[in-house]
C-alpha positions as CSV (number, residue, x, y, z in Angstrom):
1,X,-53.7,20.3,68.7
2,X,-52.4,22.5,66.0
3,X,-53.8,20.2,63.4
4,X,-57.0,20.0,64.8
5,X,-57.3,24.1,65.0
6,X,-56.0,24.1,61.1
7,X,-58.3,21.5,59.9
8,X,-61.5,22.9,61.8
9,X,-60.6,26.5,60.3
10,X,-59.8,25.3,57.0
11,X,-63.3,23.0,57.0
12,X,-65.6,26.0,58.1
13,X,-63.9,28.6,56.0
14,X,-64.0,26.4,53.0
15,X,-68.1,25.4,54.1
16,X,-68.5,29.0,54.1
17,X,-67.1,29.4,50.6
18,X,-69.2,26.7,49.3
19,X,-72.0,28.4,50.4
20,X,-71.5,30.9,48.7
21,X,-70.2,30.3,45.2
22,X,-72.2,30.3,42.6
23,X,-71.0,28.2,40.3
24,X,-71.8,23.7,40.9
25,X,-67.7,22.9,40.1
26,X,-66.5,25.5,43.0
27,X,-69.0,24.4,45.4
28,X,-68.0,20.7,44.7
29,X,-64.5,21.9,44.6
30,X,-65.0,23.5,48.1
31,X,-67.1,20.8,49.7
32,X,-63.5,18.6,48.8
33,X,-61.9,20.8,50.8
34,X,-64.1,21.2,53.5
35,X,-64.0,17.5,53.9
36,X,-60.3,17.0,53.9
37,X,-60.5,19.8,56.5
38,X,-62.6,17.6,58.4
39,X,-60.5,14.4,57.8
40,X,-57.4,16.5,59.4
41,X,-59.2,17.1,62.5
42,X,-60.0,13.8,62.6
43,X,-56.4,12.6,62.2
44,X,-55.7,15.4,64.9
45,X,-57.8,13.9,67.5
46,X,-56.2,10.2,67.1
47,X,-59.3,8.5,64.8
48,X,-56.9,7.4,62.1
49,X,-58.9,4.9,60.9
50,X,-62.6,6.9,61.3
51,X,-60.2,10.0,59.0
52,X,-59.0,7.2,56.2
53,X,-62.8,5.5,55.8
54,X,-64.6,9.0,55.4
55,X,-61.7,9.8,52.5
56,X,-62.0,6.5,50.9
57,X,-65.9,7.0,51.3
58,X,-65.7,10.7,50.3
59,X,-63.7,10.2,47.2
60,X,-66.1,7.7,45.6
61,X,-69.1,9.6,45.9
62,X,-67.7,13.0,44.8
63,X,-66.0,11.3,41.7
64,X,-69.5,10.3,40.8
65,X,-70.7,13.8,41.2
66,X,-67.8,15.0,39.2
67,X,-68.8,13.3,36.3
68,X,-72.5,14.4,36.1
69,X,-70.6,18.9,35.8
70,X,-68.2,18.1,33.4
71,X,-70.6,17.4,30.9
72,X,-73.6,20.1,31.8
């Protein structure tokens, strides 16, 4: 239960931040961390497996969109 609470806190605080930085690297930066927030409440509710495919699928689509800031 107490990883649930953490990871729902941690994924809306850090959606809230994301919403309102300014800058495209922070707001990728906290959209990472909203997501791993997510995959932790995940984890905490018993999907294993649902938590480990939305990080495998969530790292290869924001390593894409890393690569497109870097070079603005």
């Amino acid at each position: 239960m107490a990883v649930m609470i953490v990871g729902s806190a941690s994924a809306l605080l850090a959606g809230f931040l994301a919403v309102a930085a300014n800058d495209i690297k922070r707001v990728l930066a906290y959209s990472t961390i909203s997501q791993l927030g997510s995959c932790s409440t995940q984890s905490g509710s018993g999907a294993i497996f649902a938590s480990q495919f939305h990080l495998l699928s969530h790292a290869i689509f924001k390593a894409l969109l890393f690569l497109r800031p870097g070079r603005l």
